[in-house]
Kinemage of the C-alpha trace (Angstrom):
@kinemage 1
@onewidth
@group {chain A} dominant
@subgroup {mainchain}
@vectorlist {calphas} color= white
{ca unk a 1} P 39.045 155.541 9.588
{ca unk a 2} L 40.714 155.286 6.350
{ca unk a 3} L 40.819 151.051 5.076
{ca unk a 4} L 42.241 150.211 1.544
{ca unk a 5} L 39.838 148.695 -0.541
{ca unk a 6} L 40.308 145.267 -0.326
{ca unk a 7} L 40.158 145.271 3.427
{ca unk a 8} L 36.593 147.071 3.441
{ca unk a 9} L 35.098 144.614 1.031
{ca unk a 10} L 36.792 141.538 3.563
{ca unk a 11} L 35.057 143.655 6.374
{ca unk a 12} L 31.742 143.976 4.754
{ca unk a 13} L 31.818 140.045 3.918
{ca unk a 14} L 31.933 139.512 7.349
{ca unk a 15} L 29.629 142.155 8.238
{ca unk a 16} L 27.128 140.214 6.391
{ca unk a 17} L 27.960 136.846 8.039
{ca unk a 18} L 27.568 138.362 11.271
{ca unk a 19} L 24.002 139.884 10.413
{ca unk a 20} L 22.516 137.114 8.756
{ca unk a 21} L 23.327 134.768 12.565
């Protein structure tokens, strides 16, 4: 799975939301 940059970072952030409920 190749994501530009940005995306990943966007991805992560809501990575981290998801793991902190």
């Amino acid at each position: 799975m190749a994501i530009s940059q940005p995306e990943r970072e966007g991805i992560n952030q809501l990575d981290s939301q998801q793991s902190l409920r």
